[in-house]
Each structure stands twice: as structure tokens, then as C-alpha cells.
C-alpha positions in Angstrom: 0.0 0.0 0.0 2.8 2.4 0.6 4.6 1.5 -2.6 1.4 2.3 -4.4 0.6 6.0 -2.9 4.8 6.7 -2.9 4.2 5.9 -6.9 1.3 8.1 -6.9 2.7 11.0 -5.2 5.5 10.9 -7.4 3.1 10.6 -10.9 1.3 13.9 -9.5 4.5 15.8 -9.2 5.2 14.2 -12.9 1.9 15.5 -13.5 2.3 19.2 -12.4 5.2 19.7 -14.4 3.9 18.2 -17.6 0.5 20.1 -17.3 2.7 24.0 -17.2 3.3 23.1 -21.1 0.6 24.7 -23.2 0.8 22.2 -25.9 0.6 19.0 -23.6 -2.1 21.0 -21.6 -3.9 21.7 -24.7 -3.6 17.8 -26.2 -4.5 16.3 -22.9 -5.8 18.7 -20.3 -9.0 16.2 -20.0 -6.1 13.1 -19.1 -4.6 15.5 -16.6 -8.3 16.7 -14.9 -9.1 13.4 -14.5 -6.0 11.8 -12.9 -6.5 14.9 -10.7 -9.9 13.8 -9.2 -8.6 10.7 -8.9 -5.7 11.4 -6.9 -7.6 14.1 -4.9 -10.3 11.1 -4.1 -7.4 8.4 -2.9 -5.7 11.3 -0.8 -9.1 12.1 0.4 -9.7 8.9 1.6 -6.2 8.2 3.0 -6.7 11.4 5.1 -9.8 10.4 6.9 -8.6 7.1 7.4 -5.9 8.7 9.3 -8.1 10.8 11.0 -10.3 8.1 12.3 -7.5 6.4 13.0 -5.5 8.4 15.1 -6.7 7.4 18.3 -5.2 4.3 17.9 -1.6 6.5 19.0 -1.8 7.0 22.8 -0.9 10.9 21.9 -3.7 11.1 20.1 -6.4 8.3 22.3 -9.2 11.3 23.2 -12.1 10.2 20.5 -12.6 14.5 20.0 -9.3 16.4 21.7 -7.1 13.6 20.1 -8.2 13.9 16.5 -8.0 17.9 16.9 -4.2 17.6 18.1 -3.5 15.3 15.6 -5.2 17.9 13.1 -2.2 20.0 13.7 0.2 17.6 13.4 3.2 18.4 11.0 1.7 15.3 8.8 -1.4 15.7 9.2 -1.0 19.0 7.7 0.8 17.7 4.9 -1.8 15.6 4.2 -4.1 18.1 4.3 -1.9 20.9 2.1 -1.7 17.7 -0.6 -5.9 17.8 -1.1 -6.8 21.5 0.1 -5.3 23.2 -3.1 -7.7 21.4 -6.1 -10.6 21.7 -3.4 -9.9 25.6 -3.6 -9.7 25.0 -7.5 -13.3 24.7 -7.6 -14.0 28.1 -5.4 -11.9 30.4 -7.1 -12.3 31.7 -11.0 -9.1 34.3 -11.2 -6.7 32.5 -13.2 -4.0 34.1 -11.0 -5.1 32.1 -8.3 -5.8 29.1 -9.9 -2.4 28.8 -11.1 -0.9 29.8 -7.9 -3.2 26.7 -6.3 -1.9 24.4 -9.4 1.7 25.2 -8.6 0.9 24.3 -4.8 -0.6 21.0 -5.5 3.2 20.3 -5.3 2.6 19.7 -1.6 2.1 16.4 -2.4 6.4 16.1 -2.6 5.9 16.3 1.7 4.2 12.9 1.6 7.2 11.4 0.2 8.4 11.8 4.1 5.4 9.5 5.2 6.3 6.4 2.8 10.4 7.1 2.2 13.0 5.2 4.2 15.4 7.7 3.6 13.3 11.2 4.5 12.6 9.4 7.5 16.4 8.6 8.5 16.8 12.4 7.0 14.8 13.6 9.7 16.1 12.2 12.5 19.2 12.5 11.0 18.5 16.8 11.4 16.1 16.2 14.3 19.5 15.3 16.2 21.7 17.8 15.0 19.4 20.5 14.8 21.0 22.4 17.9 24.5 22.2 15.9 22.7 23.0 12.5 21.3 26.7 13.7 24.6 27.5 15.2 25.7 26.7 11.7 23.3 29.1 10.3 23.3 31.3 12.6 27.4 32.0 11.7 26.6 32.1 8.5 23.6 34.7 8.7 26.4 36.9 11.1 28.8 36.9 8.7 27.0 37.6 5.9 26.0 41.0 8.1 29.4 41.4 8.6 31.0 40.9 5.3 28.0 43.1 3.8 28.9 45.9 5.6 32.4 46.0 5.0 31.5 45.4 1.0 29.1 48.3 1.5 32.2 51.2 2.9 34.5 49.8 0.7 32.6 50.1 -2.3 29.6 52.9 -1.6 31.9 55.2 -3.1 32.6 53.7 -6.5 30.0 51.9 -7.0 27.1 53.7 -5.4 24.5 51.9 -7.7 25.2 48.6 -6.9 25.8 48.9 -2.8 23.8 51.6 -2.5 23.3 50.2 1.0 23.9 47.4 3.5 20.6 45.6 2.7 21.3 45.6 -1.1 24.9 44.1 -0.1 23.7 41.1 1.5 22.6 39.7 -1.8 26.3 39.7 -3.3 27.5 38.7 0.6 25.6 35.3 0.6 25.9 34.7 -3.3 29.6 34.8 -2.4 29.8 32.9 1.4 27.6 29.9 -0.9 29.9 29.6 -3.8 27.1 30.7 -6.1 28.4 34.1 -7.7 26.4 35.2 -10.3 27.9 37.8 -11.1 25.5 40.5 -10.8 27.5 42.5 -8.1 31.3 42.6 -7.7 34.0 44.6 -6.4 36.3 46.7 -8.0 38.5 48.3 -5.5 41.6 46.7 -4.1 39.5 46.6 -0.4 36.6 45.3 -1.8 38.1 42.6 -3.8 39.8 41.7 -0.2 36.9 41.6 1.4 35.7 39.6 -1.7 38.6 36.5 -1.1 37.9 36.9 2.3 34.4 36.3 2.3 35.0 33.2 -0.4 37.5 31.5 1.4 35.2 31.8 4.8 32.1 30.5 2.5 33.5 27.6 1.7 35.0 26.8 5.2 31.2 27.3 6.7 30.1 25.0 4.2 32.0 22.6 5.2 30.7 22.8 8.8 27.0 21.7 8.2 28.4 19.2 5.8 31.0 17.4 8.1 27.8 17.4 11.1 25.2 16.1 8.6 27.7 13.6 7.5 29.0 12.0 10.8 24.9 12.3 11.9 24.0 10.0 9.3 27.3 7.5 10.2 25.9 7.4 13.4 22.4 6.5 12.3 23.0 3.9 9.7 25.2 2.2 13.1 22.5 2.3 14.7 19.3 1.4 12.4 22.4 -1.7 11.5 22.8 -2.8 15.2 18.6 -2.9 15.7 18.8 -4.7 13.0 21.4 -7.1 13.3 20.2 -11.3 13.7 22.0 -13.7 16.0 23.6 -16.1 13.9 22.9 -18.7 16.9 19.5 -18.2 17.8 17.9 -15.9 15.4 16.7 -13.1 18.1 17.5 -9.6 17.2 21.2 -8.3 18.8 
């Protein structure tokens, strides 16, 4: 059952994509309406089967207060995100809307966490390291202050269109602490281009930080879920 709606979740995200071409949309927007109903129907029903399920969990036993708390569950309301956007389809006629609720049937994609081995080992996998994971950020977002800044007096002067202030200088700041440079912004006096190597060199070195935690995180896991798992050779009960 959760090899089928892991397929189906993936065909709808196939599905969203193919529908934004007018020519496929045009040959078989009838084909894509009517795999929409019927996903909308099995994610219906998979969603109130959950709900009337729910007391089943000991966090959720109350027959009333139960269901509401599960309600606002982080699944739950990934279930419900997956449905709610084609019901709205049907309430709304501005095509603005309606292709702002088409683009968020892509919800779906969060279900994938329900039925996937690996999102789930992915989330405990951050759900451990999530202390060490905002420090991470949280250097990051200070220096990108920082290094902002000092692009912003070392180049206001010379290039008073493109860091015309500190906000507009965070844009080249993280572009740079990422790797990504695209170009858009860069300096051109000697201090700026300091500042530039400077910020570059520190990029890649906080990158590395989120990269080498996530990595031993997921070591530590894959020990683990391997231990539970291990069989004595002996007597066949689990290690």
C-alpha cells in the first residue's frame, strides 16, 4: 500500500510539471483533470482514514481532543496541504489564483516523508543535529552581516549603484559565502576585492561545517538502524 501512494505521489509531481506546457495542456488537459480527481479522491480517503484512526496513538487516544491535536500535526497537515489546493480549485475563477493553487498541489512532494525510508532517517538525522545546525546558520547569517557591511564602505563610493546600502549588499554577501556568484555584483576596488577573497575562502569553510555534522549524523544512524537490526547467527533473536 505504501509502494502504491509513494508511486502516486510521485506521478502527480510528474503530472504538475507536464501540465505547465501549453501544448501538452492543450492535447490532454481532459487526461490530466481526470488523474487529478482521482488522486484528490485516494488522498481524500487516506486522510480520513488517518483521522479516524489516530486514536489508535496513545498521543492522540481522546475520541474528540485527540483527532483535533492530531489535526495540527506536522503530517497531518501535509496531508491536508496535498488535497486542500484542487478543493480551492473549484471556489476560485481568477486565473492568477488558480495557477498559484496548481503550482501548490506540489505539496504532495511532503508525503514522500510518510512512505520514504530515507526522509525518515533524514529527519532524525536533522532532528538530532538540529542544535549544531542553527549554530551553523546562525554564523553564517552573522557573517553575511558582517562581510555586507564592510562590501558596502569599501565600495559605496565607487560603485554607489550597486551597494547603495547594506541591505542591497547582502545579496552579493551570501551569493559569495555559498559559492554561487552570479555575477551580478562585484568589487572593484583593491579593499573590496579583499573583502571579496575573504568572504569566499570563509564561504567555503562554513560549508564545510554543516556538511561534516550532517555527514557524521547519518554514520551514526546507519550504526545504529544496522545494530537494531542485526540477527544472531545462533538463535535468530534480534542483537
Amino acid at each position: 500500500m505504501h509502494g502504491a501512494l509513494l508511486v502516486l505521489i510521485l506521478l502527480n509531481v510528474l503530472a504538475v510539471v507536464l501540465e505547465s506546457v501549453q501544448a501538452l495542456r492543450d492535447a490532454y488537459g481532459r487526461v490530466f483533470i481526470a488523474f487529478e480527481v482521482f488522486s484528490v479522491a485516494v488522498f481524500s480517503i487516506e486522510y480520513l482514514a488517518r483521522l479516524w484512526a489516530c486514536t489508535a496513538d496513545p498521543r492522540y487516544a481522546h475520541p474528540l481532543f485527540g483527532r483535533l491535536r492530531y489535526l495540527v500535526s506536522p503530517l497531518a497537515l501535509v496531508d491536508l496541504a496535498a488535497i486542500l489546493p484542487t478543493y480551492l480549485l473549484f471556489m476560485d475563477a481568477d486565473l492568477r489564483v488558480v495557477r498559484a493553487l496548481r503550482l501548490l498541489r506540489l505539496a504532495r512532494l511532503g508525503k514522500i516523508g510518510r512512505y520514504s525510508e530515507a526522509s525518515v532517517v533524514l529527519m532524525r538525522v536533522l532532528r538530532a543535529k538540529r542544535e549544531e545546525m542553527i549554530v551553523t546558520l546562525s554564523l553564517v547569517a552573522l557573517l553575511g552581516v558582517i562581510f555586507a557591511s564592510l562590501a558596502y564602505f569599501a565600495e559605496h563610493q565607487a560603485q554607489p549603484e550597486a551597494f547603495p546600502d547594506i541591505p542591497h549588499a547582502l545579496w552579493w554577501a551570501f551569493v559569495t559565502i555559498t559559492t554561487v556568484g552570479y555575477g551580478d555584483l562585484s568589487p572593484v576596488t583593491p579593499l573590496g576585492k579583499a573583502i571579496g577573497v575573504c568572504t569566499a575562502v570563509l564561504g567555503i569553510l562554513m560549508i564545510a561545517l554543516p556538511t561534516g555534522v550532517l555527514g557524521a549524523a547519518f554514520v551514526e544512524e546507519l550504526n545504529r538502524r544496522g545494530k537494531k537490526d542485526a540477527i544472531c547467527p545462533h538463535c535468530g533473536k534480534p542483537l
